[in-house]
C-alpha positions in Angstrom: 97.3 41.1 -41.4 99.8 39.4 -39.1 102.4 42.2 -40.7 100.2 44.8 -40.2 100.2 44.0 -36.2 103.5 42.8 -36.3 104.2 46.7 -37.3 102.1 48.7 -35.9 102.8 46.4 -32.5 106.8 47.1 -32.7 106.6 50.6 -32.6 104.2 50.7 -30.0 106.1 48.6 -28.4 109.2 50.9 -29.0 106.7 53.7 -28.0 105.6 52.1 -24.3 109.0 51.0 -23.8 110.0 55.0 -23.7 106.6 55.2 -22.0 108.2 53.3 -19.0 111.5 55.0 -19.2 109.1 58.1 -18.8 107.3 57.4 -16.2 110.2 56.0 -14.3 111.8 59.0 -14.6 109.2 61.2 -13.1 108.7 58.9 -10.2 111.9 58.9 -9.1 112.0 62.9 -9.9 108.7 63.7 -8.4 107.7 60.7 -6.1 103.6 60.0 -5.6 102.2 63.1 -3.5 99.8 65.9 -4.3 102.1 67.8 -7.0 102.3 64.6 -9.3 98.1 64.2 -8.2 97.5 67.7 -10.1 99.7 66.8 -12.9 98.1 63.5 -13.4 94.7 65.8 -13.6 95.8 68.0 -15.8 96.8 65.8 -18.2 94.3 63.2 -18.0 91.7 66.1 -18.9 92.7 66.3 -22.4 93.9 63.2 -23.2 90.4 61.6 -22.1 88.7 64.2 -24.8 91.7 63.1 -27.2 90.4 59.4 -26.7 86.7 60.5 -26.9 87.4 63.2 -29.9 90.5 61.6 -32.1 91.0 57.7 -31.5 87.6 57.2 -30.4 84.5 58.6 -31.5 85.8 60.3 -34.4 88.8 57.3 -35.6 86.0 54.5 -35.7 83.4 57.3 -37.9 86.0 58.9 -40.3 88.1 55.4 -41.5 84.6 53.6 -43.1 83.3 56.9 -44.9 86.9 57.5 -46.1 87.2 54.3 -47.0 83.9 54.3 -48.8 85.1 57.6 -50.7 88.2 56.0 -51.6 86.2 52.9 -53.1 84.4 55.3 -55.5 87.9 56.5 -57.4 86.7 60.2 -57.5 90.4 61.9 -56.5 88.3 65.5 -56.5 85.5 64.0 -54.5 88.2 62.1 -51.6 90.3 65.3 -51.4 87.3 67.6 -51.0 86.0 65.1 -48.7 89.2 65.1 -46.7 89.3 69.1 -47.2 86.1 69.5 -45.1 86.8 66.9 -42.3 89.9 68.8 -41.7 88.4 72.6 -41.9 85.6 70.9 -39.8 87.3 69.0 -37.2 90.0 72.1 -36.5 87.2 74.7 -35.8 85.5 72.1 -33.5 89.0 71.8 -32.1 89.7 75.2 -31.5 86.5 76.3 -29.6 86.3 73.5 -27.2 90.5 73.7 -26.5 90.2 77.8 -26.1 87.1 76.9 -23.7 89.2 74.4 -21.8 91.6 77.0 -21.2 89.5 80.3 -20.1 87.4 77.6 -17.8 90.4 75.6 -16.1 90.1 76.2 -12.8 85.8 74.7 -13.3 87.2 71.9 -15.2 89.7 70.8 -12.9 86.8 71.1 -9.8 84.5 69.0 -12.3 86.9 66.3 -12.5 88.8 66.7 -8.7 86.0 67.6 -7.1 87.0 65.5 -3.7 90.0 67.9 -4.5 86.9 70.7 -3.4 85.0 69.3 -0.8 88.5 69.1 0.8 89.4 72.6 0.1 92.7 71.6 -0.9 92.9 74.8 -2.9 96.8 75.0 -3.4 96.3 71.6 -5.3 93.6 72.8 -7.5 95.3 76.2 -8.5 98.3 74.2 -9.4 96.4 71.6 -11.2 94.3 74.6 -13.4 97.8 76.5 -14.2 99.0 73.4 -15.5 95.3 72.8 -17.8 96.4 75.7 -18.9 99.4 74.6 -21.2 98.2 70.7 -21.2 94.5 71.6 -22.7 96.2 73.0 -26.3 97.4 69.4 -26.9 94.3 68.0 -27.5 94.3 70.6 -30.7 97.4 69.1 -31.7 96.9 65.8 -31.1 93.5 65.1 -32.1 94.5 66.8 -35.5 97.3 64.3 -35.7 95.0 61.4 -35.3 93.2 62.6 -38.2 96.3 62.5 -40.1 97.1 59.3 -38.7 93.4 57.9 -39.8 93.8 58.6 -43.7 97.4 56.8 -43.6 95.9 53.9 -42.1 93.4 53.8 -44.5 96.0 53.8 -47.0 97.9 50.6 -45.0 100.3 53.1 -44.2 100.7 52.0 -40.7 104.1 53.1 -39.7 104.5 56.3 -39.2 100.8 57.1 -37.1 102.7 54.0 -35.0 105.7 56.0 -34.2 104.4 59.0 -33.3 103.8 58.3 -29.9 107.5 58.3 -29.6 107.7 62.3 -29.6 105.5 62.3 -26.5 107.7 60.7 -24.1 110.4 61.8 -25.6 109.3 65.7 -25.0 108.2 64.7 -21.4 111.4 63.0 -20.7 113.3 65.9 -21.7 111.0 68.3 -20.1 111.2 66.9 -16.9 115.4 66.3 -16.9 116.2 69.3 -18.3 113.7 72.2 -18.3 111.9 71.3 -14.5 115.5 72.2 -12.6 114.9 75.9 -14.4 111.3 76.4 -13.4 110.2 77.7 -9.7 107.9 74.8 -9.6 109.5 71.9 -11.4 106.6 69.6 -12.0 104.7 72.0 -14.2 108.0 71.5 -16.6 106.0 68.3 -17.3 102.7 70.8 -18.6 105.2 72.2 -21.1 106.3 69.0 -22.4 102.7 67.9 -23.2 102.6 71.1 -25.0 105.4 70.8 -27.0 104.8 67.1 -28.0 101.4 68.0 -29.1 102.8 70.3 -31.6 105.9 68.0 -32.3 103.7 65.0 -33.5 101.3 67.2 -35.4 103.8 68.7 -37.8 106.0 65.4 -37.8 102.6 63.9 -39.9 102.6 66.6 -42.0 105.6 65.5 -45.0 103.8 61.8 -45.1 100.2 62.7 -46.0 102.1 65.5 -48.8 103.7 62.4 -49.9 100.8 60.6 -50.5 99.4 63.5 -52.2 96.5 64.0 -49.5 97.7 67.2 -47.1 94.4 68.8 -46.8 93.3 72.1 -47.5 91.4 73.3 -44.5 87.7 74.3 -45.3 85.1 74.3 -42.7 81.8 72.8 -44.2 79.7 71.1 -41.7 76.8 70.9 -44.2 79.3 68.6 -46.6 77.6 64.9 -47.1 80.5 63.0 -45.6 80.9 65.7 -42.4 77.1 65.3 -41.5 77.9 61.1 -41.8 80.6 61.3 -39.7 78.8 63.6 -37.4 76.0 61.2 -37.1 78.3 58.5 -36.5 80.6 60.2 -33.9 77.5 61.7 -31.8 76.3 58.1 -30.3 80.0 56.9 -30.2 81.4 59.9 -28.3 80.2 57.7 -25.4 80.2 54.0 -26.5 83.9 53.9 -28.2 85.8 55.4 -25.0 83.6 54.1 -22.0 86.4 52.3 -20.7 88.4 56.0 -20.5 84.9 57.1 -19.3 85.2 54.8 -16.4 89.1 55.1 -15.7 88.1 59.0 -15.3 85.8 58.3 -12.9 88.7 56.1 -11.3 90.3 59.5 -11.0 87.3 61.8 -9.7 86.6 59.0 -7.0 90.2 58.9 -6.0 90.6 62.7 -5.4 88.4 61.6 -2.0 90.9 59.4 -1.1 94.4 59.6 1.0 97.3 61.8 -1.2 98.9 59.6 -3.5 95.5 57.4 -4.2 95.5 59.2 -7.8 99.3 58.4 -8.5 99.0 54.9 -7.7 96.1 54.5 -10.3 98.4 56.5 -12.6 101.6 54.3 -12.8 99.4 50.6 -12.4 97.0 51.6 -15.1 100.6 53.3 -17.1 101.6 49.0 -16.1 98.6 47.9 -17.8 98.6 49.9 -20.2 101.6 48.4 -21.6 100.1 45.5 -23.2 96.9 47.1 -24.3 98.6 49.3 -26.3 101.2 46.5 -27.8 98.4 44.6 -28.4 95.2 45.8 -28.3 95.8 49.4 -30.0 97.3 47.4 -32.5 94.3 44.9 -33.4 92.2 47.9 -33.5 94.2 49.9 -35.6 94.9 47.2 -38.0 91.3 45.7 -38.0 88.8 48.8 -38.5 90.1 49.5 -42.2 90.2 45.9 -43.3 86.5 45.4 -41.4 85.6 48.5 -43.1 86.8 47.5 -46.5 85.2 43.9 -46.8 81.9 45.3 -45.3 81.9 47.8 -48.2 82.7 44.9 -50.4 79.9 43.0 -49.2 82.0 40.5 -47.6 80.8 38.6 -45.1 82.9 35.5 -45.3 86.2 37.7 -45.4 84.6 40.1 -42.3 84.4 36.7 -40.1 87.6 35.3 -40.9 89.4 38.7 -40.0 87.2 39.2 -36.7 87.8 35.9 -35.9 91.6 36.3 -36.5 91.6 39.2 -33.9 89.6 37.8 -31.4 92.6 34.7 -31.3 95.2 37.3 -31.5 93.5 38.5 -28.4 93.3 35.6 -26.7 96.9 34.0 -27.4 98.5 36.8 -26.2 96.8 39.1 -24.0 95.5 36.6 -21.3 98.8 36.0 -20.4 99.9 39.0 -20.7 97.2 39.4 -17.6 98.3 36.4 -16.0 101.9 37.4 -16.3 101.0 40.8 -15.1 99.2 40.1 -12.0 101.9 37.9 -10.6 105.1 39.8 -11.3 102.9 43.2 -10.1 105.2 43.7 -7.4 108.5 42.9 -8.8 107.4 44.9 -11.9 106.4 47.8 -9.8 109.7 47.6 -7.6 111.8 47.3 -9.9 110.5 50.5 -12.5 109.6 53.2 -9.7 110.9 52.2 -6.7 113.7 55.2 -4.8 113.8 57.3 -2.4 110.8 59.6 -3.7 108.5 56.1 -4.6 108.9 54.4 -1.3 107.9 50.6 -0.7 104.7 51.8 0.6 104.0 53.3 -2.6 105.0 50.2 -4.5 102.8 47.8 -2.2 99.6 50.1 -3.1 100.3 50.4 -6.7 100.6 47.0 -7.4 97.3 46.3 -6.0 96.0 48.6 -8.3 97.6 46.7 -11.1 96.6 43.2 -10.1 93.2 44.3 -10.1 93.5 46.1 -13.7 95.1 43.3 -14.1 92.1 41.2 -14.2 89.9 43.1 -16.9 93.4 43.5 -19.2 91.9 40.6 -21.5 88.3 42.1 -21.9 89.7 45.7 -22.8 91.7 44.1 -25.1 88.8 42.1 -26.6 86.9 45.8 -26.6 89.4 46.8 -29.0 88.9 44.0 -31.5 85.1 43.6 -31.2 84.1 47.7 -31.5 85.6 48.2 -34.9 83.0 45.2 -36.0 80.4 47.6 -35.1 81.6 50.5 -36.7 82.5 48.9 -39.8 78.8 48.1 -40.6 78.6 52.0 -39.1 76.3 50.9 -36.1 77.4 53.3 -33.2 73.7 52.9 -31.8 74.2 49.6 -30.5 77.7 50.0 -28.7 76.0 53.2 -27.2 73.2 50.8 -25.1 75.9 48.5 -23.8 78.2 51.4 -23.0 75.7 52.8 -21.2 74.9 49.7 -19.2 78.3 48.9 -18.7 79.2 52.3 -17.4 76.4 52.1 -14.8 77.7 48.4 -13.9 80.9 50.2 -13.2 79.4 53.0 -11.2 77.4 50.4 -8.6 81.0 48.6 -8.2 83.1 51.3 -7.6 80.1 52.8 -4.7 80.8 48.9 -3.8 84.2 47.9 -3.8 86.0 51.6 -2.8 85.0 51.0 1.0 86.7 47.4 1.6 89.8 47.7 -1.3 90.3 52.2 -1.7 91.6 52.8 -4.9 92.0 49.1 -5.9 88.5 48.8 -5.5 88.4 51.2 -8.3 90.8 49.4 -10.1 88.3 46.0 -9.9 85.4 47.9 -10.7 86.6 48.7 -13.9 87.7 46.0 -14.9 84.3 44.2 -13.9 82.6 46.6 -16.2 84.8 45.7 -19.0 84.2 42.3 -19.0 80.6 42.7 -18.7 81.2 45.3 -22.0 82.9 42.9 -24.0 80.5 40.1 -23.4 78.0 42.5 -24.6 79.6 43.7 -27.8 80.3 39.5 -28.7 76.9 38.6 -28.2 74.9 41.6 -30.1 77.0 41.0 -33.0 76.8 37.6 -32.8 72.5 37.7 -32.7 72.6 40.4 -35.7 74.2 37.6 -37.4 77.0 39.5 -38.1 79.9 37.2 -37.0 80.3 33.5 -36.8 83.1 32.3 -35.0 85.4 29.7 -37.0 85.8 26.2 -35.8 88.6 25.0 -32.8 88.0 27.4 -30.2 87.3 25.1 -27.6 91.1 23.3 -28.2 92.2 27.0 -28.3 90.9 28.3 -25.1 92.1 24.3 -23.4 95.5 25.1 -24.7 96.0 28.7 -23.3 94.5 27.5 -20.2 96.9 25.3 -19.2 99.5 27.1 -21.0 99.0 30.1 -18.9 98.8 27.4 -15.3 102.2 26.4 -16.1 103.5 30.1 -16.4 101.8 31.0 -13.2 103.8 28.0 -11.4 107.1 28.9 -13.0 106.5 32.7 -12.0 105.4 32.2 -8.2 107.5 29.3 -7.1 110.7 31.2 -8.8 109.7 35.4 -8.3 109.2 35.0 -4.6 107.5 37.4 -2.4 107.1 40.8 -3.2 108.7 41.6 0.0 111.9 40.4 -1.1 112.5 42.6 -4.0 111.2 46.1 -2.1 115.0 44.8 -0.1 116.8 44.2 -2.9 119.1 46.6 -4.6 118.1 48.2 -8.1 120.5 46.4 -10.1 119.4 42.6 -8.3 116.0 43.6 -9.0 116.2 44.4 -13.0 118.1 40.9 -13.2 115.7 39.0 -11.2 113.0 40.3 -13.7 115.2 40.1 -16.6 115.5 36.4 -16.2 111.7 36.0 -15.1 109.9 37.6 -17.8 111.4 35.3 -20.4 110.8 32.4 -18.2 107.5 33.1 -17.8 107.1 33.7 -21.4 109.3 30.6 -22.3 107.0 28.2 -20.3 103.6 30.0 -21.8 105.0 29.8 -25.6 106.7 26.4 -25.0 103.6 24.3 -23.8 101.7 25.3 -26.7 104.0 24.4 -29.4 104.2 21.1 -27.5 100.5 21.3 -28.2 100.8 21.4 -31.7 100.4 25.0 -31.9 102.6 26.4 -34.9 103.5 30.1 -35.9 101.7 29.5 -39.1 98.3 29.9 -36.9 99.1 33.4 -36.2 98.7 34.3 -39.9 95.5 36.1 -41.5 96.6 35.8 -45.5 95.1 38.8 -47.4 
């Protein structure tokens, strides 16, 4: 299990590190004003439906019926199976990505519609051109998540990991190299969404042939398995993805704030994103097929001891990766985006953003590891109810907190909601009787505690104030949090092998 994570983790990793590298670059090419604002849209549109269509609703259904088809030994059976998700899922694809495009300039008003009241039609126009070549990608995309699913299901864990790569890549290359040819050089960065969408869809393509499961399209919605996974997807279409659900409404609340309100969400959440997908991606990924597989086997013993390993693989490292986060937000900030088109004022308003994101990065993390519980024993009823609540929670916080904190308010309400939707998801599975935590949690939780108080001390006695590094040159500031990162780290990691804490702890043995 641990080398499962440990792979699917480094080329995330490698993926978010070229994530930053990406976004870098287009903040110091296109700044934080209202052309980056309708970009954002435009690409937020499709990759919340490929959340709510591919890695969400349709990921947590498709892995434990594939699974369970796998189990039987039928070849025929699985590839006909596999055969009529694919037909299926493309068709479904198609319409609602050829809708998206005929209906952009409606979509972009649903989601922008401060963008409306405003009458800020330039922005819209631009934002809708740009749907325009950015909607096609969910096609692509989603279709490569489907790919991804059956290699996962295989252990094959790799490749679906690396994909991500191609992305930033294509949107790196986009925006240095084709935006300087175009009459309007941010929608270069529509063209690279386009072409990554295609990129990472055919780059699948050779691994599933290998493994002797490259589908044969055939549409069949009245298939066995298709109608299962259809009944699965339908309630987790909302419960899976709620958190996107409520970092959308982040967006559509922001377009009724001051220009730039969206890009500062953009590049904190981007921050926080970071570890989430390191981490928490990871777990998820790693988790729903083994969950999936021992609940088939009728393995209760095994499905604790696994939950239970990712729930302390959540805890050891993505608190402090919160704690580390909120601290170094400025310096992190500053030091990435910070030039001439990303001023200081920009960076003092994003990293506000990010503290606050900052503080729900644990429970989203936790979501990760505690849904594919649920949708192992293929409940999506249950996760709907608390996505539902949590969702509302959200709403009553943002009307709340957007007055006194703008877009940070936002930011907290979010992560408010999250925690509130991971206690949730804990406690219902731990009432069905469906998990039962393992012994030494409270020594756990002391240790990181006072693990993570010493790295807060070493971080804000040594980083200084944020102030400081908004006046220090590029090159001091990349030192500064060269040498404060592993500090940090050093101090978190050291105390709790002084605690007794040993790498052998990290290990779930298959």
């Amino acid at each position: 299990m641990f080398r499962s994570l440990s792979t699917v983790g480094v080329f995330t990793l490698a993926s978010r590190i070229l994530g930053f590298l990406r976004d870098l670059v287009l903040a110091h090419l296109f700044g934080a004003n209202a052309l980056t604002d309708a970009f954002f849209v435009a690409f937020k549109i499709p990759n919340f439906l490929r959340r709510l269509f591919a890695e969400g609703a349709f990921a947590t259904a498709f892995v434990p019926v594939l699974t369970e088809y796998r189990a039987r030994g039928d070849a025929r059976e699985l590839r006909d199976f596999i055969d009529h998700v694919a037909g299926s899922l493309g068709l479904v694809l198609l319409g609602v990505s050829a809708v998206g495009v005929l209906a952009a300039p409606l979509v972009v008003g649903l989601f922008a519609f401060g963008w409306v009241m405003g009458e800020q039609h330039e922005k819209l126009a631009l934002a809708a051109d740009m749907l325009r070549l950015t909607f096609p990608y969910l096609f692509f995309i989603s279709l490569t998540a489907f790919a991804g699913g059956i290699m996962n299901a295989w252990n094959r864990f790799a490749v679906p990991a690396f994909t991500p790569v191609l992305l930033n890549l294509s949107l790196i290359g986009c925006a240095l190299w084709l935006s300087p040819l175009m009459d309007q050089p941010v929608v270069a960065l529509a063209w690279g969404g386009l072409i990554a969408g295609v990129t990472q869809f055919v780059f699948q393509l050779p691994f599933l042939a290998r493994l002797d499961l490259l589908p044969r399209p055939r549409p069949g919605f009245d298939h066995p398995g298709v109608r299962r996974i259809l009944r699965l997807m339908l309630p987790a279409l909302f419960a899976v993805s709620v958190t996107q659900i409520n970092l959308l409404l982040d967006t559509v609340l922001a377009s009724t704030l001051v220009t730039g309100s969206i890009s500062w969400l953009y590049y904190s959440d981007r921050l926080m994103e970071f570890p989430l997908g390191v981490l928490g991606v990871a777990l998820g990924t790693v988790l729903l097929p083994r969950l999936s597989r021992e609940r088939a086997e009728q393995s209760p013993a095994e499905f604790d001891r696994t939950l239970d390993w990712g729930l302390r693989m959540a805890v050891l490292f993505g608190v402090p990766a919160a704690v580390g986060l909120a601290v170094l937000a400025g310096p992190v900030i500053s030091t990435l985006f910070q030039s001439e088109a990303f001023s200081g004022e920009d960076v003092l308003m994003a990293r506000r953003s990010l503290m606050a994101y900052a503080v729900g990065l644990p429970a989203f993390i936790l979501i990760k590891v505690l849904a594919p519980a649920w949708y192992a024993h293929q409940d999506t009823r249950s996760p709907v109810r608390i996505g539902v609540i949590a969702m509302l929670v959200n709403m009553v916080f943002n009307l709340i907190l957007i007055f006194p904190l703008q877009h940070a308010g936002l930011a907290l309400a979010t992560s408010l909601s999250a925690w509130l939707n991971a206690a949730l998801l804990g406690r219902g599975l731990h009432r069905k009787g469906w998990f039962r935590p393992a012994a030494g949690w409270g020594r756990l939780l002391g240790r990181v505690s006072l693990a993570c108080l010493l790295m807060v001390l070493v971080l804000h006695f040594g980083a200084g104030d944020p102030a400081d590094w908004l006046a220090a040159t590029r090159t001091q500031r990349a030192f500064d949090l060269l040498l404060w990162v592993p500090a940090g780290a050093l101090a978190y990691f050291g105390l709790l092998f002084a605690s007794g804490l040993r790498p052998a702890h990290l290990r779930r043995s298959n």
